[in-house]
C-alpha atoms as a printed R data frame, in Angstrom:
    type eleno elety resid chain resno       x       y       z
1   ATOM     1    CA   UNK     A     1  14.458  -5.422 -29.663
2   ATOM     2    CA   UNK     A     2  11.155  -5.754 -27.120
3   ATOM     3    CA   UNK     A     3  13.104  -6.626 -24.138
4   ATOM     4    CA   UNK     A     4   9.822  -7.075 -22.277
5   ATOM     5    CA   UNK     A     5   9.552 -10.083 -24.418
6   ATOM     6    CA   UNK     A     6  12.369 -11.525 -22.406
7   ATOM     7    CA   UNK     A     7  10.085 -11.558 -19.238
8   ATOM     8    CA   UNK     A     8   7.524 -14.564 -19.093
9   ATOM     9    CA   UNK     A     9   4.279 -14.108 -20.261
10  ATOM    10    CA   UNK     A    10   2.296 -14.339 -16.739
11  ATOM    11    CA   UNK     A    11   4.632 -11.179 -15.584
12  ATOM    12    CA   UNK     A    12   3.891  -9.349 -18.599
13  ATOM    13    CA   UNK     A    13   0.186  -9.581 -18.154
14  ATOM    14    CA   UNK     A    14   0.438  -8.130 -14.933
15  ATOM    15    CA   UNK     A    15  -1.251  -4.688 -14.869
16  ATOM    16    CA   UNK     A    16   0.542  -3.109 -12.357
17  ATOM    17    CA   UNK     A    17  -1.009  -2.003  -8.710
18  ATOM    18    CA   UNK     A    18  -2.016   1.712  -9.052
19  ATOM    19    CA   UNK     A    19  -0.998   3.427  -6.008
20  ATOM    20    CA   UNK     A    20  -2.975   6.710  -4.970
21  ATOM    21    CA   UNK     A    21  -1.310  10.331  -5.837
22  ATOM    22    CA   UNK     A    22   0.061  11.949  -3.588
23  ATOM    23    CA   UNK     A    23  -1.032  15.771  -2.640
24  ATOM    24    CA   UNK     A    24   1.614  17.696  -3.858
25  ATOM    25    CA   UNK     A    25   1.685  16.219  -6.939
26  ATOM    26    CA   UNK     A    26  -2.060  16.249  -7.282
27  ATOM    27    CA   UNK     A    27  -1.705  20.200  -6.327
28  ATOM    28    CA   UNK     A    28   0.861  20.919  -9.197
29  ATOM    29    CA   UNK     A    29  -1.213  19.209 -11.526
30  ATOM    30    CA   UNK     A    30  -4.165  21.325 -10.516
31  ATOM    31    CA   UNK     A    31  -2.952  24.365  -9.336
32  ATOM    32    CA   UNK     A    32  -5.069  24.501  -6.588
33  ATOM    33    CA   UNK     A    33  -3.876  24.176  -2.264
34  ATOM    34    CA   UNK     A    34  -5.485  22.317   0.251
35  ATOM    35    CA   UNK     A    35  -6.291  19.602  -1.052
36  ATOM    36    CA   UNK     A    36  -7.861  17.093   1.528
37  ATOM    37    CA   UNK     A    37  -6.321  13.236   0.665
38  ATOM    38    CA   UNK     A    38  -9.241  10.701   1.526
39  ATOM    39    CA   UNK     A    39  -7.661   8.207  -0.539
40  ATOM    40    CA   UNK     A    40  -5.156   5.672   0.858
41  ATOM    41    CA   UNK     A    41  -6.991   4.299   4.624
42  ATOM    42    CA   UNK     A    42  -4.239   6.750   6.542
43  ATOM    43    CA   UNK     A    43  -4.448   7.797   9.978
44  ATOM    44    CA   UNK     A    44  -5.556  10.803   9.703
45  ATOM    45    CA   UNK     A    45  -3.677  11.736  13.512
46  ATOM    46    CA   UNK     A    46  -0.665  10.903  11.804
47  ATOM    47    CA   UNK     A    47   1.259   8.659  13.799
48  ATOM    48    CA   UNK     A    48   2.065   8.389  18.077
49  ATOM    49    CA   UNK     A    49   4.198  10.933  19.283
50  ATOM    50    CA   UNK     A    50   6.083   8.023  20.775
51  ATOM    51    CA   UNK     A    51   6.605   6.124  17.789
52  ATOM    52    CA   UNK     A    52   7.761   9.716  15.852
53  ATOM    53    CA   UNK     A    53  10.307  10.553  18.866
54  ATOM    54    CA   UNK     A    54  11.562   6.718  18.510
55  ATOM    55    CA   UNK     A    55  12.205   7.425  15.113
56  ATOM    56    CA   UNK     A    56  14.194  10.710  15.089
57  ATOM    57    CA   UNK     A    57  16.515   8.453  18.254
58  ATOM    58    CA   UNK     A    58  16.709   5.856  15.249
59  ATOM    59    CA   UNK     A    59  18.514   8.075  12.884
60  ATOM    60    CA   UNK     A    60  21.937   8.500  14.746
61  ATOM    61    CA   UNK     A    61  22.441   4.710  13.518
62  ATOM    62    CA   UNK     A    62  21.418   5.005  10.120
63  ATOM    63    CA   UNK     A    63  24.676   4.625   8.600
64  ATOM    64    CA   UNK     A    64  24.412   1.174  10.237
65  ATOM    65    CA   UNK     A    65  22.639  -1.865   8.759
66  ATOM    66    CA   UNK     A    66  19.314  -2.597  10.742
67  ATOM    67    CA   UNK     A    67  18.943  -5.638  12.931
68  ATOM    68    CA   UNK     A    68  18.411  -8.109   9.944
69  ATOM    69    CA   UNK     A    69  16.044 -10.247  12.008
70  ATOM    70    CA   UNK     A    70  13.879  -7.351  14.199
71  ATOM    71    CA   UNK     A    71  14.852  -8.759  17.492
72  ATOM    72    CA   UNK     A    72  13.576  -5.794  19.576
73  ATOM    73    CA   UNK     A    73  10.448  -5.876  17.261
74  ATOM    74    CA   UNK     A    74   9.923  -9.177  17.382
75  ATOM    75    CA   UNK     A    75  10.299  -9.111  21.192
76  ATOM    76    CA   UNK     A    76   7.432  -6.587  21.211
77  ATOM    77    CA   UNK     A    77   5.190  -8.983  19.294
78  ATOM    78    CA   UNK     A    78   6.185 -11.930  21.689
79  ATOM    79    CA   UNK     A    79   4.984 -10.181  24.826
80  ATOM    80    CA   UNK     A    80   1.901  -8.661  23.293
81  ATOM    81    CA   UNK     A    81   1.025 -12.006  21.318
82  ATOM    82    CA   UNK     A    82   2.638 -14.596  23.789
83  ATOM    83    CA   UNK     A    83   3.701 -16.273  20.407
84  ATOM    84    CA   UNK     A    84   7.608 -17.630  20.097
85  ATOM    85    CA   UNK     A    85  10.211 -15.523  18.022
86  ATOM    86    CA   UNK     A    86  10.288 -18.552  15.059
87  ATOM    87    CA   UNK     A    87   6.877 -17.623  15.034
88  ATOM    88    CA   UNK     A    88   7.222 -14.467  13.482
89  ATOM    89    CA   UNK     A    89   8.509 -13.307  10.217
90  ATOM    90    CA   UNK     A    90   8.566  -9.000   9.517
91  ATOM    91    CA   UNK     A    91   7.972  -7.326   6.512
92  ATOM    92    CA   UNK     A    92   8.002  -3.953   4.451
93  ATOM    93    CA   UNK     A    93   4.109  -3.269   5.235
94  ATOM    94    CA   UNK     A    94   2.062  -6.478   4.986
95  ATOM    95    CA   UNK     A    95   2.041  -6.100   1.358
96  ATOM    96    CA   UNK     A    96   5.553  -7.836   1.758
97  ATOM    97    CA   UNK     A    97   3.865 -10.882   3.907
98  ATOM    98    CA   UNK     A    98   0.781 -11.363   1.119
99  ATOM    99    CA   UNK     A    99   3.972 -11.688  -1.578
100 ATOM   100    CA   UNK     A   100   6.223 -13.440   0.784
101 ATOM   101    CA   UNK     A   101   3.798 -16.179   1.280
102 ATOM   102    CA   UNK     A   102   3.133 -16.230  -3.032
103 ATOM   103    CA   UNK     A   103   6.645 -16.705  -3.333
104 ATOM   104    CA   UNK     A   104   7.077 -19.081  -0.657
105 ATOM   105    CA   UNK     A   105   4.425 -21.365  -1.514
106 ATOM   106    CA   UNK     A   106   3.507 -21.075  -4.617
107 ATOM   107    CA   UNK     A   107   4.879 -21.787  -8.066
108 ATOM   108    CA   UNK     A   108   3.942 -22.118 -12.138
109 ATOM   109    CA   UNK     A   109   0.661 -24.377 -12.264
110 ATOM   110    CA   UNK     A   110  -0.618 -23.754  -8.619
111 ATOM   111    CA   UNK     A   111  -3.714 -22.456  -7.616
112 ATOM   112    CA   UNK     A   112  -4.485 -19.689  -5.317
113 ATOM   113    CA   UNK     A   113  -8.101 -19.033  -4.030
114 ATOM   114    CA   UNK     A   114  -9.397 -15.402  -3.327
115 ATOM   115    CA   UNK     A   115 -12.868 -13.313  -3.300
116 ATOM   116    CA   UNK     A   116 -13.914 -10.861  -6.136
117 ATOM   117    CA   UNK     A   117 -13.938  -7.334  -4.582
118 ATOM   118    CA   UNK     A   118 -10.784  -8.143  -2.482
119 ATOM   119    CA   UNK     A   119  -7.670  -6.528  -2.284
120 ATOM   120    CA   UNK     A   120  -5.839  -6.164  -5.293
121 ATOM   121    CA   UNK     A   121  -2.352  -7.505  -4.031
122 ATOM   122    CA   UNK     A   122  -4.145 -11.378  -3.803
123 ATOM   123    CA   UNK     A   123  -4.338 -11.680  -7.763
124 ATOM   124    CA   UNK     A   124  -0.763  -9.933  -8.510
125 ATOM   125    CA   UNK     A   125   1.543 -11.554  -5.941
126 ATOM   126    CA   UNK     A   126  -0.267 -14.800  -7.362
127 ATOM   127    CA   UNK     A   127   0.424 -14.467 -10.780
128 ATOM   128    CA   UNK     A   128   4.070 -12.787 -10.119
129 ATOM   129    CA   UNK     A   129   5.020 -16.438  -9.487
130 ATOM   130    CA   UNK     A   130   3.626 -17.971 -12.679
131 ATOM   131    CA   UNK     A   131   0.491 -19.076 -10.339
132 ATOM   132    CA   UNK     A   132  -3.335 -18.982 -11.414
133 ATOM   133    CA   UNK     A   133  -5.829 -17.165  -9.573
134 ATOM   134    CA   UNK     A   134  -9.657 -18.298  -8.679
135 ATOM   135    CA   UNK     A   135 -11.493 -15.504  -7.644
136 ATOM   136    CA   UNK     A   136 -14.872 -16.161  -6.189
137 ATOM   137    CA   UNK     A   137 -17.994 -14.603  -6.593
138 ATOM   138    CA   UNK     A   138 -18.937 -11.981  -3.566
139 ATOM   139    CA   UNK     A   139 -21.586 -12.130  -1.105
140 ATOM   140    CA   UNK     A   140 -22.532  -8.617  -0.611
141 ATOM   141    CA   UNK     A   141 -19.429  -7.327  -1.660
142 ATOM   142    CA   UNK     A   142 -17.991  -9.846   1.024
143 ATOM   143    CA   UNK     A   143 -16.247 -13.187   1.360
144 ATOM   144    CA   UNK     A   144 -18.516 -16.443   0.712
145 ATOM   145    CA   UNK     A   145 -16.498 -18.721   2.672
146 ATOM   146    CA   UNK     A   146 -18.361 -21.913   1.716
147 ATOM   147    CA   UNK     A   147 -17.597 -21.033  -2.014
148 ATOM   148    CA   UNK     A   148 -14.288 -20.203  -1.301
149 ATOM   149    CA   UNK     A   149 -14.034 -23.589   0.723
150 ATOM   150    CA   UNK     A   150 -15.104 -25.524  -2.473
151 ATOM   151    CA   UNK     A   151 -13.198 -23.800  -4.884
152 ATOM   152    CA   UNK     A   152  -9.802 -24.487  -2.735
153 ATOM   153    CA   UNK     A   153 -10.618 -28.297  -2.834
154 ATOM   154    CA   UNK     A   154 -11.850 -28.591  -6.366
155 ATOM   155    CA   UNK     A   155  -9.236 -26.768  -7.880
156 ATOM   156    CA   UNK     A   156  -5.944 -28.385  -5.495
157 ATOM   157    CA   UNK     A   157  -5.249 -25.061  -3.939
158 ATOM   158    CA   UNK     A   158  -2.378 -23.957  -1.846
159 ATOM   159    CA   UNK     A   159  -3.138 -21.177  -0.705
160 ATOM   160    CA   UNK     A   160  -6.107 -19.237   0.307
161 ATOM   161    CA   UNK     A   161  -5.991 -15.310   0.712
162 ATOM   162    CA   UNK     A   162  -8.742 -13.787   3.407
163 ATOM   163    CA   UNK     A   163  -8.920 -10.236   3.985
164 ATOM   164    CA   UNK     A   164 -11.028  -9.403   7.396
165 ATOM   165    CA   UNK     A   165 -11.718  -6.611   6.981
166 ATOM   166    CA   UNK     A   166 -11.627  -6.368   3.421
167 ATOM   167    CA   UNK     A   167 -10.740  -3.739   1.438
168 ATOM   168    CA   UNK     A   168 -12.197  -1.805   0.004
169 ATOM   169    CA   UNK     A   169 -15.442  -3.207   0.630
170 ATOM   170    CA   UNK     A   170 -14.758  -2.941   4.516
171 ATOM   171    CA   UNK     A   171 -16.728  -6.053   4.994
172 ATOM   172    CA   UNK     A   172 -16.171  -8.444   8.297
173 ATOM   173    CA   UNK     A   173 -16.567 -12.098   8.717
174 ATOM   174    CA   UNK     A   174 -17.138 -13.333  12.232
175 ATOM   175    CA   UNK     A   175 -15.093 -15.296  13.865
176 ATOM   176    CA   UNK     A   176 -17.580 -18.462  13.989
177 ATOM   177    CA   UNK     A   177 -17.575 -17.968  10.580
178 ATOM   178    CA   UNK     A   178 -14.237 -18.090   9.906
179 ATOM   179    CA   UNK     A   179 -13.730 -21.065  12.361
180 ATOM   180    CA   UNK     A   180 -15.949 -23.085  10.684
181 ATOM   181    CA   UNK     A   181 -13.903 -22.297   7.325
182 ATOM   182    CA   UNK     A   182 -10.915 -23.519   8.905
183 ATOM   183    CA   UNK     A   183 -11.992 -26.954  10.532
184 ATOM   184    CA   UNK     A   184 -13.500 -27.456   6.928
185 ATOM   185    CA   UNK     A   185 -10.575 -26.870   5.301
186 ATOM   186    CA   UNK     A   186  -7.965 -29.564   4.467
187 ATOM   187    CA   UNK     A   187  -4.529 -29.104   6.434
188 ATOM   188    CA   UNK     A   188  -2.618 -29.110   3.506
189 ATOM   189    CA   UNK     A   189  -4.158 -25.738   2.028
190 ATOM   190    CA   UNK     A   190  -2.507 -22.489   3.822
191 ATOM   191    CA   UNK     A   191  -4.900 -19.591   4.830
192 ATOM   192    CA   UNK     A   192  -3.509 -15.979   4.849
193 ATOM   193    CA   UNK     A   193  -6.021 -14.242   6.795
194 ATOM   194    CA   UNK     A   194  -5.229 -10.599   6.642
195 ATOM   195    CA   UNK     A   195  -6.007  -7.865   9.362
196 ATOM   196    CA   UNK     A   196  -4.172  -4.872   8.412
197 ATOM   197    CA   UNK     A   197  -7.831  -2.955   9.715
198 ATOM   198    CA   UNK     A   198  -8.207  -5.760  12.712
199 ATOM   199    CA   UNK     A   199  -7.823  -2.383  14.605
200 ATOM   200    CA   UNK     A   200 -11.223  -0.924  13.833
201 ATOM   201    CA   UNK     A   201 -12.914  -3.529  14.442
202 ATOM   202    CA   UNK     A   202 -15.580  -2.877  17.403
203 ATOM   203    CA   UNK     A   203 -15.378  -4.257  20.424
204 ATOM   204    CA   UNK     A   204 -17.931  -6.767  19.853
205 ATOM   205    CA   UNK     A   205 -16.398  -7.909  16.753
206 ATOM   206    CA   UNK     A   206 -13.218  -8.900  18.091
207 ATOM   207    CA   UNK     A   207 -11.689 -12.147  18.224
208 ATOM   208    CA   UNK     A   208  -8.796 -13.831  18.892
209 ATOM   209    CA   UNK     A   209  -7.480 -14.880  15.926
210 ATOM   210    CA   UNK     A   210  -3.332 -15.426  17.512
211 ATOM   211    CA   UNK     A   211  -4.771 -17.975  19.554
212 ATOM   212    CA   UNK     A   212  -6.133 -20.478  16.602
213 ATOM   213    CA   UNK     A   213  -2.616 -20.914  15.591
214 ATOM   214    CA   UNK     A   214  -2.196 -23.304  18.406
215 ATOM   215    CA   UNK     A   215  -4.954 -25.029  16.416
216 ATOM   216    CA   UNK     A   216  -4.553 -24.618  12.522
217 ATOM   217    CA   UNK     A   217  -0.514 -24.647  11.866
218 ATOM   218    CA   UNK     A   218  -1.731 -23.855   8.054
219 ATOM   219    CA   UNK     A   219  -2.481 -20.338   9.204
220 ATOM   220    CA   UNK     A   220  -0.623 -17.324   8.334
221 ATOM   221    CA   UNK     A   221  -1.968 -13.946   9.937
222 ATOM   222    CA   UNK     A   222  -0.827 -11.054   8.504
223 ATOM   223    CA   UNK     A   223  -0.671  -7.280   9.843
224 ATOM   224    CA   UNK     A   224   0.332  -4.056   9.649
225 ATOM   225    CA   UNK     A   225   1.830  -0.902  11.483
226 ATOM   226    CA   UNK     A   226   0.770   1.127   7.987
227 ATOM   227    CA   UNK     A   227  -3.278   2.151   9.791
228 ATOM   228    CA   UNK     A   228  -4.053   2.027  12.896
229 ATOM   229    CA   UNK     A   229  -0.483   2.736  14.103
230 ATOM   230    CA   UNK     A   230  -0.073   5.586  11.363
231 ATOM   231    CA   UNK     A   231   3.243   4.283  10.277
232 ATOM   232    CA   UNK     A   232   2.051   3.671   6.210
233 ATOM   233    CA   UNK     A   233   5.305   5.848   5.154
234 ATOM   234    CA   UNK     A   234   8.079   3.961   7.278
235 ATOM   235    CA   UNK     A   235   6.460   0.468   5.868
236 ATOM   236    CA   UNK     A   236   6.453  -2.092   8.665
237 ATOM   237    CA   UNK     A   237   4.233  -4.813   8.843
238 ATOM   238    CA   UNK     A   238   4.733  -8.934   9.963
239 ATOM   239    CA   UNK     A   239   2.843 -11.899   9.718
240 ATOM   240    CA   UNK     A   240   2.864 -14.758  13.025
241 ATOM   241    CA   UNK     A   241   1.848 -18.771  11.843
242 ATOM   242    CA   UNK     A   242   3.789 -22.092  12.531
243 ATOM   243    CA   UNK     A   243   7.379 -21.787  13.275
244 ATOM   244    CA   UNK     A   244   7.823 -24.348   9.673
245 ATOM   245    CA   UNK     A   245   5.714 -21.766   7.854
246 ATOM   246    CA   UNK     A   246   7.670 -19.066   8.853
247 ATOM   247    CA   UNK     A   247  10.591 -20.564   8.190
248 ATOM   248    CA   UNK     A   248   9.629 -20.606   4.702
249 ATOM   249    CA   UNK     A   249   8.573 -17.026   4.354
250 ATOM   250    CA   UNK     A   250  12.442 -16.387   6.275
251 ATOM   251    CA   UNK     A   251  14.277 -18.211   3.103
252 ATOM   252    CA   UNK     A   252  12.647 -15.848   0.725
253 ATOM   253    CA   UNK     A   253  12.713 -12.444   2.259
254 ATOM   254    CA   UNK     A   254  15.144 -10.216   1.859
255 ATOM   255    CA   UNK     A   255  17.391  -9.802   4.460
256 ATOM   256    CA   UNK     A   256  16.771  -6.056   5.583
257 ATOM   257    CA   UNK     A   257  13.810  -5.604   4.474
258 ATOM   258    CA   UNK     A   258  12.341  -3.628   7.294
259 ATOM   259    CA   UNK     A   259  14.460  -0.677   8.263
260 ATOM   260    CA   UNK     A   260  16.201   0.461  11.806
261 ATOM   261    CA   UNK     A   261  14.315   3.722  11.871
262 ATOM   262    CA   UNK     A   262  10.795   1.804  11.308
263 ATOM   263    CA   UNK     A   263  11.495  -1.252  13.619
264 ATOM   264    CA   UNK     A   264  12.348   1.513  16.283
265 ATOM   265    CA   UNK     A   265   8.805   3.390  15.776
266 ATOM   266    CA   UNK     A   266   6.784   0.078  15.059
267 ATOM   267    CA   UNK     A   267   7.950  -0.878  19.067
268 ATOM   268    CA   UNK     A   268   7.011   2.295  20.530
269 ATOM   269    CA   UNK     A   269   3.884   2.262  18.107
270 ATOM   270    CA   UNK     A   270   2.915  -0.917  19.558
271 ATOM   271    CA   UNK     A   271   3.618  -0.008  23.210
272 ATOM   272    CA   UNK     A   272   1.450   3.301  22.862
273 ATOM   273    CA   UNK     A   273  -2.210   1.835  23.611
274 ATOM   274    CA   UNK     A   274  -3.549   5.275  24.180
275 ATOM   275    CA   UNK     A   275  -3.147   6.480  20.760
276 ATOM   276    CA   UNK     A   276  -4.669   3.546  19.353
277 ATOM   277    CA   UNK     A   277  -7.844   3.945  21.433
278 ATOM   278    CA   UNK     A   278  -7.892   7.547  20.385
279 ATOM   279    CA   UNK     A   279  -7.683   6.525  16.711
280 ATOM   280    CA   UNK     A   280 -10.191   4.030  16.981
281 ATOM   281    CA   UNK     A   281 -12.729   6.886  18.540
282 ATOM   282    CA   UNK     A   282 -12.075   9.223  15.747
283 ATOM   283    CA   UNK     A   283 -12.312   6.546  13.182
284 ATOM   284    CA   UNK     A   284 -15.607   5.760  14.623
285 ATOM   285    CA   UNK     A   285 -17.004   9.325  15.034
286 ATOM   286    CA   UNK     A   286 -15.582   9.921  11.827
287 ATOM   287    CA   UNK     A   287 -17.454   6.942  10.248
288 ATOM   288    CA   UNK     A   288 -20.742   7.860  11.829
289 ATOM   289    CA   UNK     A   289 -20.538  11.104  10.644
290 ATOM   290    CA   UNK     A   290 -19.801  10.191   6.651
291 ATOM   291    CA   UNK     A   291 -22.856   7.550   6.584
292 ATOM   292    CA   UNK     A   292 -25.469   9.295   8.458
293 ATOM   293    CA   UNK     A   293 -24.609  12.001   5.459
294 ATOM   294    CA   UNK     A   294 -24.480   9.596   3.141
295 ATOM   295    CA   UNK     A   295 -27.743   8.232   3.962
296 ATOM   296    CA   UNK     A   296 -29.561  11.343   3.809
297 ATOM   297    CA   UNK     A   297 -28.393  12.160   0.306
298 ATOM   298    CA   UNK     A   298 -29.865   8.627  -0.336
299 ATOM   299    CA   UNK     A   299 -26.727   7.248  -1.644
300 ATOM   300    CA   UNK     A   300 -26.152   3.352  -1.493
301 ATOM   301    CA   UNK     A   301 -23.400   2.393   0.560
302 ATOM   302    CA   UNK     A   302 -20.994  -0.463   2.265
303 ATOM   303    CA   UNK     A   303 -21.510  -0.843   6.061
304 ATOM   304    CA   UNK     A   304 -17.903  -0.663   7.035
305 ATOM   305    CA   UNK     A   305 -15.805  -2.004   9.546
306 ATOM   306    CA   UNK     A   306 -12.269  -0.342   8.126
307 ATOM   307    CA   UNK     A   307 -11.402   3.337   7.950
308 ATOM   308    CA   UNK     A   308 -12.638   3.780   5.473
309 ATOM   309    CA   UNK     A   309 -16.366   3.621   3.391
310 ATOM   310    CA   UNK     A   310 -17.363   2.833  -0.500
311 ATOM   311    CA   UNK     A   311 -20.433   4.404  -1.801
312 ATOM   312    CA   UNK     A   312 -22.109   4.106  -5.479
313 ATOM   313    CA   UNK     A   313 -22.707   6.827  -7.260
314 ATOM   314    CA   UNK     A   314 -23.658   7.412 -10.936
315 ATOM   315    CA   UNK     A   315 -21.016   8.807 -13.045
316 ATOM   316    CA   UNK     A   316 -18.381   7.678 -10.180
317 ATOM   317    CA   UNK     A   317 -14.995   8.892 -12.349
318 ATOM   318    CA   UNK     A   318 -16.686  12.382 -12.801
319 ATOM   319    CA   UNK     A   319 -17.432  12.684  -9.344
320 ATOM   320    CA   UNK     A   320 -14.081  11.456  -8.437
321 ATOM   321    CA   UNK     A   321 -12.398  14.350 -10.857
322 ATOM   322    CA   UNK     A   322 -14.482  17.102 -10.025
323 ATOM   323    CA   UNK     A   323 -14.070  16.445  -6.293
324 ATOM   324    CA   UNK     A   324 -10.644  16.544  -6.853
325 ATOM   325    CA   UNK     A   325 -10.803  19.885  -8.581
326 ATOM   326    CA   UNK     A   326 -12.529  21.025  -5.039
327 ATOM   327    CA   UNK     A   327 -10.106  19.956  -3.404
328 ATOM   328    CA   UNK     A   328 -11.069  16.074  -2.330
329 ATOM   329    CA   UNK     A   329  -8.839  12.909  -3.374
330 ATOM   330    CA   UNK     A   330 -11.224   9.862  -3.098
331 ATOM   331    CA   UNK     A   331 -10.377   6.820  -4.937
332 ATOM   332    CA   UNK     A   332 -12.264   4.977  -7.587
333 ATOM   333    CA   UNK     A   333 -12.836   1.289  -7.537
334 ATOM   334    CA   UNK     A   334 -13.589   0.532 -10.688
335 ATOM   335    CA   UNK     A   335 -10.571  -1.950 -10.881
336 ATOM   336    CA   UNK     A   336 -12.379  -3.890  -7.902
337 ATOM   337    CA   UNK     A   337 -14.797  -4.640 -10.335
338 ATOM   338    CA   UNK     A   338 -16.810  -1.732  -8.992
339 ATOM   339    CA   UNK     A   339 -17.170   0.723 -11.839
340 ATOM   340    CA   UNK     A   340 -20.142   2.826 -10.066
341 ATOM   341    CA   UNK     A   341 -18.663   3.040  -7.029
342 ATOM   342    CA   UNK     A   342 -15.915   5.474  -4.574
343 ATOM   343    CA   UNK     A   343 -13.917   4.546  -1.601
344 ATOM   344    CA   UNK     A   344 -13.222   7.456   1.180
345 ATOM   345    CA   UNK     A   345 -10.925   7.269   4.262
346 ATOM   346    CA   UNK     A   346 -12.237   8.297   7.212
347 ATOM   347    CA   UNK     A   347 -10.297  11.575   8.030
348 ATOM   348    CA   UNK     A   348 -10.598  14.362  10.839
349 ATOM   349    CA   UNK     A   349 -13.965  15.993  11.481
350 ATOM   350    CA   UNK     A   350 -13.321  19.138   9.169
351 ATOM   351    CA   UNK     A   351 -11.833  16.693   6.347
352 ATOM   352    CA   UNK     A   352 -14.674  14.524   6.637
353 ATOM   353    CA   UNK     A   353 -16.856  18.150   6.261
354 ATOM   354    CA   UNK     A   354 -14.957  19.295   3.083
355 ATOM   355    CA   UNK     A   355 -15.864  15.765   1.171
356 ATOM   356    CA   UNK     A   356 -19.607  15.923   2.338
357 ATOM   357    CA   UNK     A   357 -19.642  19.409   1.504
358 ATOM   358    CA   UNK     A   358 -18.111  19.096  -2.229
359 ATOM   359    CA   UNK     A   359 -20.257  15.592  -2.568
360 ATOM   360    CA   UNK     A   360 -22.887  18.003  -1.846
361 ATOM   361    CA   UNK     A   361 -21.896  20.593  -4.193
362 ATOM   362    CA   UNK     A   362 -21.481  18.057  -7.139
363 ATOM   363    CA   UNK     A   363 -24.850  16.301  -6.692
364 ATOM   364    CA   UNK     A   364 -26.612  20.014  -6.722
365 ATOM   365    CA   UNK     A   365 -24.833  20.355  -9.938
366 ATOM   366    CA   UNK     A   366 -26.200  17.462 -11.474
């Protein structure tokens, strides 16, 4: 018997999400040591020394279940936010919110609206629940909001998914932009605008996007502790819209879904400013120092506002292998609908040194 027959057809057409490899087993596989990961948008200072000594206090409870509803962590959020506790929902990383809100929402026959070139979670939390996708077309690799705003009416959507920044473009939509999408869009559609790199964004690109829930309850903004706060491994993430919202993404998530030890490092994470700002610097030195490199080998490339840059190359999967037999893990886009092209994560000066140096290497060898 094909017991995979016994699932329904829109989960068996799911290709799953392909997660990055991790070092050690990319070193076994290689025999090689060193390798330099420039894959997966981590914080390349690790995580705050705060948030690692809140963790290690964490573990004398861990034969306890954690707080089931993140009080302390929510707490946090209310006095950084000045947003109510029903206001908040927590997740395992934000991928949890983007499914949370699928599952919530969404059903066989609906419609959810997305860009091309966005992040691959969108499509596969939409059709998880038997729901059809509209992706639309990219405007430089970005978000056409006006397209997007038609396509939600014409096709009945409920739900629209907006990442700013996107990855892996790294694209950024401003917030007048994004504004005007809103007031345009009919109250009954729900917008997930996700900032898991809201972070990195320069100073003069910030906005406040907490406050426009006093203005749009059909927003749902999503982050994470997984970048900018260096916490990717302990997966911790929440999302803050309308207390009825919420509600709904309460019913369906599971009820300890973000662990003791990570709610304890996501507060003292969030509380740690300084090493935030310092990430931010190095992110931007970092970023400076990858394009001004790329430009000069006159390769085309995505001005970013992540941690992380995508260039286009030709023969991208043989680059992508024989950096990674120098010692380099990029990853290739290709199932972005960008078969010429490479994403790299922004990583310490001398990281950032080896990939320009092997990139160098490779394109002398062609």
């Amino acid at each position: 018997m094909n017991y995979s027959e016994l699932a329904p057809p829109y989960i068996r057409a799911i290709a799953p999400y392909q997660p990055g490899k991790p070092i050690s087993e990319l070193e076994r596989e290689l025999g090689i040591s060193g390798i330099v990961k420039l894959a997966s948008n981590e914080n390349p200072l690790g995580a705050s020394p705060k948030a690692v000594a809140a963790a290690h206090a964490a573990l004398d409870e861990i034969g306890l279940y954690p707080d089931g509803n993140g009080f302390a962590l929510k707490d946090a959020l209310v006095q950084r936010y000045g947003v109510a506790h029903d206001q908040i929902v927590l997740g395992n990383g934000s991928n949890d919110m983007l499914e949370l809100a699928a599952r919530a929402f969404l059903t066989v026959g609906d419609k959810a609206v997305y860009s091309d070139h966005a992040f691959a979670v969108y499509p596969l939390a939409t059709q998880a629940v038997g729901a059809s996708g509209v992706s639309v077309p990219a405007i430089n690799y970005g978000h056409d909001l006006k397209a997007m705003l038609q396509a939600a009416v014409e096709h009945k959507a409920k739900l629209v998914f907006v990442a700013n920044p996107n990855n892996p473009t790294g694209t950024f939509l401003s917030a007048a932009d994004l504004l005007e999408f809103m007031r345009a869009l009919p109250a009954n559609i729900l917008v997930v605008l996700d900032e898991a790199y809201n972070e990195y964004l320069p100073e003069e690109c910030r906005y406040d996007s907490v406050a426009w829930l006093k203005k749009f309850p059909n927003l749902i903004i999503s982050r994470t502790f997984s970048k900018a706060y260096g916490l990717a491994s302990l997966r911790v993430g929440y999302a803050l819209g309308n207390p009825q919202v919420i509600d709904m993404l309460n019913r369906v998530r599971q009820p300890f879904n973000v662990n003791s030890v990570a709610q304890a490092a996501a507060v003292a994470a969030l509380q740690d400013t300084d090493f935030v700002r310092q990430t931010f610097a190095l992110n931007r030195r970092g970023m400076a120092q990858i394009t001004a490199e790329l430009g000069r080998l006159k390769l085309e490339y995505i001005p970013s506002f992540g941690n992380f840059v995508s260039f286009k190359i030709e023969n991208a999967m043989a680059v992508y292998r024989r950096l990674l037999e120098l010692g380099v893990i990029v990853r290739p886009i290709a199932n972005y609908d960008m078969p010429g092209w490479l994403r790299v994560s922004i990583g310490l000066e001398k990281e950032n040194e080896k990939f320009l140096s092997a990139l160098k290497q490779i394109l002398g060898e062609q």
